[in-house]
FIKE-476523 format. One record per residue: residue number from 1; residue in three letters; x, y, z of N, C-alpha, C in turn. Coordinates in Angstrom, 1 decimal. Example, Ala and Ser with C-alpha at 12.3 -4.5 7.8 and 13.67 -1.06 7.14 Angstrom:
residues 2
SITE    i   aa      nu      nv      nw     cau     cav     caw      cu      cv      cw
SITE    1  ala    13.2    -5.7     7.8    12.3    -4.5     7.8    13.2    -3.3     7.8
SITE    2  ser    12.8    -2.2     7.1    13.7    -1.1     7.1    12.9     0.0     7.9
end
This chain:
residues 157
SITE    i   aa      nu      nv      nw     cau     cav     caw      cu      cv      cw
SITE    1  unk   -13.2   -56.8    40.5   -12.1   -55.9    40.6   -11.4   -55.8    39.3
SITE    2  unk   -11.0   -57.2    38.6   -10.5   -57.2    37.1   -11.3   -55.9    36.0
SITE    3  unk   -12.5   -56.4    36.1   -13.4   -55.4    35.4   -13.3   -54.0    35.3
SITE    4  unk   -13.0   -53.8    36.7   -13.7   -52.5    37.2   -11.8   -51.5    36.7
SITE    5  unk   -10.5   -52.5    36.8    -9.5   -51.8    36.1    -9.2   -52.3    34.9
SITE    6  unk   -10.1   -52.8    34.2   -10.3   -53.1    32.5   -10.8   -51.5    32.3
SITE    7  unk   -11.8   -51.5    33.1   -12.6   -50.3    32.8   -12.0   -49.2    32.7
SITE    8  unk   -11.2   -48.8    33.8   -10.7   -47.3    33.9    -9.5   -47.4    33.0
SITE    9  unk    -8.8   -48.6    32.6    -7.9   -48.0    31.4    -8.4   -48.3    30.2
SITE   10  unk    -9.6   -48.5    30.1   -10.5   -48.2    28.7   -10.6   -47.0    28.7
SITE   11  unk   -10.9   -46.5    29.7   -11.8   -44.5    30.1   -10.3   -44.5    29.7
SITE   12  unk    -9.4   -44.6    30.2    -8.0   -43.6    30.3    -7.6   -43.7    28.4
SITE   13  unk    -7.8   -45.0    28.0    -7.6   -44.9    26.5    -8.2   -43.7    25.6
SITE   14  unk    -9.6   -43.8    26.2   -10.3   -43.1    25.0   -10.3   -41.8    25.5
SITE   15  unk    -9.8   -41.4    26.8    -9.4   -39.9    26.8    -8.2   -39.6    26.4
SITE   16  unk    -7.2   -40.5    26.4    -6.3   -40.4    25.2    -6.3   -40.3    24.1
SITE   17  unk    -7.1   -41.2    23.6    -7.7   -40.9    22.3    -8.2   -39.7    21.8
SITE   18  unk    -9.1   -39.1    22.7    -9.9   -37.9    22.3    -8.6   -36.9    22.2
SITE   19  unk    -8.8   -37.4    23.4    -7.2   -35.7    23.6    -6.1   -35.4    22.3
SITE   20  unk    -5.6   -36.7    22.0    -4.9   -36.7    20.4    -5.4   -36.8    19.2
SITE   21  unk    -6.8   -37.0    19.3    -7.6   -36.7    18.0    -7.9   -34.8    18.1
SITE   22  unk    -8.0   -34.5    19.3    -8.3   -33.0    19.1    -6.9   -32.0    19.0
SITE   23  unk    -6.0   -32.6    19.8    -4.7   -32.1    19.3    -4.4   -31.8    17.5
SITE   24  unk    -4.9   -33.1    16.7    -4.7   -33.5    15.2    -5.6   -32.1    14.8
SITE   25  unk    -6.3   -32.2    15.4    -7.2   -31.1    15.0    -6.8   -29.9    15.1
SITE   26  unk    -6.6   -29.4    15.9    -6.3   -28.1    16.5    -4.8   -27.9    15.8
SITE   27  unk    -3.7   -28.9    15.6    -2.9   -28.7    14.4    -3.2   -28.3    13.1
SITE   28  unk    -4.4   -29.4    12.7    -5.2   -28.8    11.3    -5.6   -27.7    11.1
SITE   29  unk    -6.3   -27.4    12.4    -6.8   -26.1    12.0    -5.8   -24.6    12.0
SITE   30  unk    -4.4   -24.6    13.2    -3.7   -23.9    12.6    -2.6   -23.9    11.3
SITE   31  unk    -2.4   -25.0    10.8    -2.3   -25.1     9.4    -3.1   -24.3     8.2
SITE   32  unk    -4.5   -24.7     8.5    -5.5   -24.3     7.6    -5.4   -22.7     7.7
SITE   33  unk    -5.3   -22.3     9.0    -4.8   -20.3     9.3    -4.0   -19.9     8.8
SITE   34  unk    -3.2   -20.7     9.0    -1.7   -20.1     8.0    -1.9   -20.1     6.5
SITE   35  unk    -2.3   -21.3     6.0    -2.6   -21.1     4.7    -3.5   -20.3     4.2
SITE   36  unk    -4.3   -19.9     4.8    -5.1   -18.6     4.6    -4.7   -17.6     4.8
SITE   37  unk    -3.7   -17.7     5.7    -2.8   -16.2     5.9    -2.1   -15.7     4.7
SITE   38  unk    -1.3   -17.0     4.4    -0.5   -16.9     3.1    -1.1   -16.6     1.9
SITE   39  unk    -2.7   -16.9     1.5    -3.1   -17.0     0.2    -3.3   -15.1     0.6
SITE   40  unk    -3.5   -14.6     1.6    -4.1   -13.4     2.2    -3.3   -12.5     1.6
SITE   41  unk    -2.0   -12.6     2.1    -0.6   -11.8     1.8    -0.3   -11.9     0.7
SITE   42  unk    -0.1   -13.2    -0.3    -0.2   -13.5    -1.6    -1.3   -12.4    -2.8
SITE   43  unk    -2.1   -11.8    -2.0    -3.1   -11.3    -2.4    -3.4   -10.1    -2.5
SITE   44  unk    -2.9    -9.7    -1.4    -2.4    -7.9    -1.1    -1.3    -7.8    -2.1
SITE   45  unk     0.0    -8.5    -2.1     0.7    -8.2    -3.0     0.3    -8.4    -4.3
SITE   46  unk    -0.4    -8.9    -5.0    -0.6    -9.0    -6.0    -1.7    -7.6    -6.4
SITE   47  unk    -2.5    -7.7    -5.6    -3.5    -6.0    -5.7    -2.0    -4.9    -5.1
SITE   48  unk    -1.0    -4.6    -4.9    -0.2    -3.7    -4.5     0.7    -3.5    -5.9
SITE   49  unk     0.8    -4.4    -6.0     1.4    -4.7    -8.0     0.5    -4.1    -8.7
SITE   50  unk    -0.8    -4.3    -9.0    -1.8    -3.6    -9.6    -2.0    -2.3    -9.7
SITE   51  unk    -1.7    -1.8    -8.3    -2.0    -0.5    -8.2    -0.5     0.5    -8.2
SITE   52  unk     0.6    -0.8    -8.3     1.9     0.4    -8.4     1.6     1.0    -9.9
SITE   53  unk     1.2    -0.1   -11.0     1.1    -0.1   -12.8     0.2     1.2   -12.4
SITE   54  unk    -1.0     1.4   -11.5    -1.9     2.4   -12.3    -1.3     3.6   -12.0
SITE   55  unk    -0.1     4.1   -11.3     0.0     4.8   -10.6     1.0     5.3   -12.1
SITE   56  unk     1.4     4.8   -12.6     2.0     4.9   -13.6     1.5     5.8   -14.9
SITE   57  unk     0.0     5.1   -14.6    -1.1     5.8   -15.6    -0.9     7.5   -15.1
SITE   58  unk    -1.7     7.8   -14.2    -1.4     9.1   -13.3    -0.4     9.6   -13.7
SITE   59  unk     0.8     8.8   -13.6     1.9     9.9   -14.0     2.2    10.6   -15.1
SITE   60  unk     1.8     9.3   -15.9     1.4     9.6   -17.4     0.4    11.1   -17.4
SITE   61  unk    -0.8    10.9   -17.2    -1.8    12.2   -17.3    -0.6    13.7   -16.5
SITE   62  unk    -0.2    13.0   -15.5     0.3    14.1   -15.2     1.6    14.6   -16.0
SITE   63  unk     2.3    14.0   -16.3     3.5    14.1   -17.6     2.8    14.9   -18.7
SITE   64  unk     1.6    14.5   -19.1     1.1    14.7   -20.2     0.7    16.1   -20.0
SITE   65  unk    -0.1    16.7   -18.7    -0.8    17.6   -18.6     0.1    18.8   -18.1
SITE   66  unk     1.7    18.6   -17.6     2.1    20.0   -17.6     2.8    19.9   -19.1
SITE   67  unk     3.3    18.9   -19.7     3.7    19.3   -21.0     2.5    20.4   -21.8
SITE   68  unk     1.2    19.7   -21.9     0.2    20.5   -22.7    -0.1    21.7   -22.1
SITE   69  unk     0.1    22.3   -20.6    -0.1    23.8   -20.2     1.0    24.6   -20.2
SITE   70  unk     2.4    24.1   -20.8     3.0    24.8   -21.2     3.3    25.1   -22.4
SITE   71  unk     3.0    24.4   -23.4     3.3    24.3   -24.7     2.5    25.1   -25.4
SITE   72  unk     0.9    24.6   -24.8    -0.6    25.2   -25.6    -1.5    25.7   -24.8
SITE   73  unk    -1.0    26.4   -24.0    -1.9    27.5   -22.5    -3.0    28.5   -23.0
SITE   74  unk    -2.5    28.8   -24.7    -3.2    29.7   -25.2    -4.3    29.1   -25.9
SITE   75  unk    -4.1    27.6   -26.5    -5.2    27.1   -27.4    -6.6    26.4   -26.8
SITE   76  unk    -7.6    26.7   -26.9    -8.9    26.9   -26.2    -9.3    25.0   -26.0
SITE   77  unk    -8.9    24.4   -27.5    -9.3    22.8   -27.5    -7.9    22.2   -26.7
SITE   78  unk    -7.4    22.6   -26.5    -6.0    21.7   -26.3    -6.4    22.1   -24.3
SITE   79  unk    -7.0    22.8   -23.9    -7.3    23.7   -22.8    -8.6    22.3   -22.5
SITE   80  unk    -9.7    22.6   -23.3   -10.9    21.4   -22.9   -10.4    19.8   -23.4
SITE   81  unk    -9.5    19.6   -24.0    -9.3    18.5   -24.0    -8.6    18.2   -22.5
SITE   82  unk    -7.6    19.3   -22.1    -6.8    18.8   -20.9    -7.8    18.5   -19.7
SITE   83  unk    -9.1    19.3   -19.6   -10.3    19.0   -18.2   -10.5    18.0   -18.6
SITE   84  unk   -10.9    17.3   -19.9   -11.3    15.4   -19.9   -10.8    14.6   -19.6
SITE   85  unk    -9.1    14.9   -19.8    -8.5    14.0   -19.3    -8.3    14.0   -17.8
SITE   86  unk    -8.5    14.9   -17.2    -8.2    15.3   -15.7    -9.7    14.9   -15.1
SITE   87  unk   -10.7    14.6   -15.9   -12.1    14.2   -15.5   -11.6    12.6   -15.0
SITE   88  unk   -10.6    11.9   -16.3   -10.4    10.6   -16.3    -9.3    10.3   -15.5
SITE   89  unk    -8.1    11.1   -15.0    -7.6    11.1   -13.9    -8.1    11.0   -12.0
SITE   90  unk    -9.1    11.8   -12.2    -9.7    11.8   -11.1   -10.6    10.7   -10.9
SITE   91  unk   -11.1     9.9   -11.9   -11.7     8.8   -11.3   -10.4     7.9   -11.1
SITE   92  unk   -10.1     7.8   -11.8    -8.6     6.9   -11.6    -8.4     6.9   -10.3
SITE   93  unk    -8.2     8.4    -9.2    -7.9     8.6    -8.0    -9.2     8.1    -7.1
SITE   94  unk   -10.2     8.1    -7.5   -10.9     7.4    -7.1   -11.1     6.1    -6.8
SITE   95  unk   -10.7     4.9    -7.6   -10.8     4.0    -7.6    -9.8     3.4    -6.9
SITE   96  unk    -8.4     4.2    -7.1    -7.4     3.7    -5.8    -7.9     4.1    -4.4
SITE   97  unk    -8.5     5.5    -4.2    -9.0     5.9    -2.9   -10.1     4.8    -2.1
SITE   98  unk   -10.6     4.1    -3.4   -11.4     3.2    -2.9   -11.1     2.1    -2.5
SITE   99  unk   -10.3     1.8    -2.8    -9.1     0.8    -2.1    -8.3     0.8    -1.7
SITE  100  unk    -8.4     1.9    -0.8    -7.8     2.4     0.5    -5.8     2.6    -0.4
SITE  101  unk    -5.5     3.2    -1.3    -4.3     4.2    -1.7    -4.5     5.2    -2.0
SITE  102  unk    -3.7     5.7    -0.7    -3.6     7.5     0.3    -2.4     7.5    -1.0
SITE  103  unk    -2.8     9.0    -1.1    -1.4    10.2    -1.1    -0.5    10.0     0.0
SITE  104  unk     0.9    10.1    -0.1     1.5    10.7     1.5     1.2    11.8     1.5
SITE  105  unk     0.9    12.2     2.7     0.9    14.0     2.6     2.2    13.9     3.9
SITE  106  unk     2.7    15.5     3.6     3.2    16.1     4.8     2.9    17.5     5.2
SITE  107  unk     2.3    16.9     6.3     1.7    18.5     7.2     2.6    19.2     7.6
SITE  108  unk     4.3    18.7     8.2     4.8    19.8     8.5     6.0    20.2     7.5
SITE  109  unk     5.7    19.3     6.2     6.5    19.8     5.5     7.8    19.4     5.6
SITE  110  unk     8.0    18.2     6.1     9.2    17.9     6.2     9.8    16.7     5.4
SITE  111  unk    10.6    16.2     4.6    11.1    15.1     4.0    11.7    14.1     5.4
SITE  112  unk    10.6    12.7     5.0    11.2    11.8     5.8    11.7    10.7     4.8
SITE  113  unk    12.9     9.7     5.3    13.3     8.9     4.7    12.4     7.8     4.7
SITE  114  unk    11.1     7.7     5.3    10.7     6.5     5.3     9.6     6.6     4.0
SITE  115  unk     9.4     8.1     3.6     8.5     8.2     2.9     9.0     9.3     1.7
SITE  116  unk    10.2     9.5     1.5    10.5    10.2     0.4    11.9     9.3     0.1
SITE  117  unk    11.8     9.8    -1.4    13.5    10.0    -1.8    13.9    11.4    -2.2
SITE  118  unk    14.5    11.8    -2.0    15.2    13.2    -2.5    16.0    13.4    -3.9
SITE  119  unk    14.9    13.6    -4.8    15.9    13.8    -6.2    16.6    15.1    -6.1
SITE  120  unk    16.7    16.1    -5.6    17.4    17.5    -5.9    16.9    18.2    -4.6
SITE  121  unk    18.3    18.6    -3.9    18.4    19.4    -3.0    18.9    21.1    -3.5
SITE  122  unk    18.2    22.3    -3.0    18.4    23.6    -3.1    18.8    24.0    -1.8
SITE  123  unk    19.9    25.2    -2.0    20.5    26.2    -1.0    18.2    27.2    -0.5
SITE  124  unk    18.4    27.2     0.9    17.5    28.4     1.5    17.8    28.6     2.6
SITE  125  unk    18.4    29.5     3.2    18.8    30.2     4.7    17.3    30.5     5.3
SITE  126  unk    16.2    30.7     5.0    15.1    31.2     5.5    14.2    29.9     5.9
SITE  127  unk    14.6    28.7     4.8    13.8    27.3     5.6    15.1    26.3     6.5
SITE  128  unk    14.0    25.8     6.7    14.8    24.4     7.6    15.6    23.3     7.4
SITE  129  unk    16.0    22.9     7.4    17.0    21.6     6.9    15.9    20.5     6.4
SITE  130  unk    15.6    19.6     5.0    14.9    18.8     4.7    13.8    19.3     4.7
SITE  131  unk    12.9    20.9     4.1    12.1    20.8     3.9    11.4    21.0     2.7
SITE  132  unk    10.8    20.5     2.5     9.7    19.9     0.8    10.0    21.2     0.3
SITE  133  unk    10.6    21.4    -1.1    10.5    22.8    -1.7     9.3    22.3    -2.9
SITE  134  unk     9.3    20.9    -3.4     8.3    20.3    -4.1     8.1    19.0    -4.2
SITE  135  unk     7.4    18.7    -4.6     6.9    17.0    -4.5     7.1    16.9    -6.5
SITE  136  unk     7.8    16.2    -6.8     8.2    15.7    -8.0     7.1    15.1    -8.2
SITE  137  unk     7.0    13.8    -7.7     6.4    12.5    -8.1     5.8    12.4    -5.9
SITE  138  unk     4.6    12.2    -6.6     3.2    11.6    -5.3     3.7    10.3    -4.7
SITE  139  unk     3.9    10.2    -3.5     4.1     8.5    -3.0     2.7     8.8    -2.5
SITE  140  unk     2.8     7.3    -2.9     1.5     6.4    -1.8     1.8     4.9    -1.2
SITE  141  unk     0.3     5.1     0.0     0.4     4.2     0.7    -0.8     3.0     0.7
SITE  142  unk    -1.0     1.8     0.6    -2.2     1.1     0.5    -2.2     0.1     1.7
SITE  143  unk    -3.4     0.8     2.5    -3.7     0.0     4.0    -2.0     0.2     4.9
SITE  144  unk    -1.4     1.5     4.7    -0.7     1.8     5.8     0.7     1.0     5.6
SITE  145  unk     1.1     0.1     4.3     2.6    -0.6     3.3     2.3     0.3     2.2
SITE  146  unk     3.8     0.7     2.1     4.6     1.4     1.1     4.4     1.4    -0.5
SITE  147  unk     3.6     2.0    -1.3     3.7     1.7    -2.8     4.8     2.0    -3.4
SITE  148  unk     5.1     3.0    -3.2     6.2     3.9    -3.9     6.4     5.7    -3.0
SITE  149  unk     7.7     5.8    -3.2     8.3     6.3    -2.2     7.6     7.8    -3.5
SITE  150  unk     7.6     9.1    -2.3     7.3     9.9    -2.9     8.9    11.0    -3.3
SITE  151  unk     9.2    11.2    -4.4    10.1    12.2    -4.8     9.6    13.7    -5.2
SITE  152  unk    11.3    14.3    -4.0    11.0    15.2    -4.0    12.2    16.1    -3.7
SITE  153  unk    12.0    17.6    -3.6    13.2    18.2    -3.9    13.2    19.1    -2.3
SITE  154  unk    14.4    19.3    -1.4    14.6    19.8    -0.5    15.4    20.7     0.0
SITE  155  unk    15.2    21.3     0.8    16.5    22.3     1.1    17.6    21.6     2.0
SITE  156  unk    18.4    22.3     1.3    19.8    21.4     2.1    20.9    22.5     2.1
SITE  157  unk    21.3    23.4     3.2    22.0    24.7     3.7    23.6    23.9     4.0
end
């Protein structure tokens, strides 16, 4: 009989045992999740950083490219230099497209606060309250978080 309840709180030890060696574990391993979560997010933001600077570049070509169609619209080199550079813009848009940074667009045309700022508001009786008369500056978005807000100008009656 001594034996036989040596025995079962041996079994009862080492399923204690087990039980809190797999608990240790199963702590471990959500630890280890999180820290991969974190190195994860750590990582996006740092590619989200990357891609606000190129966005920069863009603006640049684009700064660059209505300055040069107003200034020299008539000059034929200053005309084929502007498509090279707009060759080297467009891959630029490519390579953020490829890592998934969208344009905002608006289909109905409307300025939202989650996705514009409003540099200049214009009088129109004939549109609606907050709607796009132009897009200043392109916002975009990468994987559906915010790069930069898009500016723009709206009507405001």
């Amino acid at each position: 009989m001594k034996t036989s309840n040596k025995a079962t709180t041996d079994i009862k030890l080492c399923y204690s045992e087990i039980e809190n060696t797999i608990q240790d574990f199963q702590r471990l391993i959500l630890e280890q999740k999180h820290k991969i979560e974190n190195l994860e997010n750590e990582h996006e933001k740092i590619l989200d950083y990357i891609f606000k600077d190129l966005l920069t570049v863009i603006d640049a070509y684009d700064k660059a490219d209505r300055r040069l169609a107003e200034q020299y619209s008539e000059n034929e080199d200053v005309q084929k230099a502007r498509k090279r550079f707009e060759t080297s813009r467009k891959k630029l848009l490519e390579i953020l497209k490829k890592n998934n940074v969208d344009e905002i667009q608006f289909s109905d045309g409307i300025a939202t606060l989650e996705d514009c700022q409003i540099v200049d508001t214009e009088p129109d009786a004939s549109k609606s309250e907050n709607t796009i008369i132009s897009v200043e500056k392109t916002g975009y978005r990468r994987n559906g978080r915010l790069l930069r807000l898009a500016e723009v100008v709206v009507v405001k009656n």
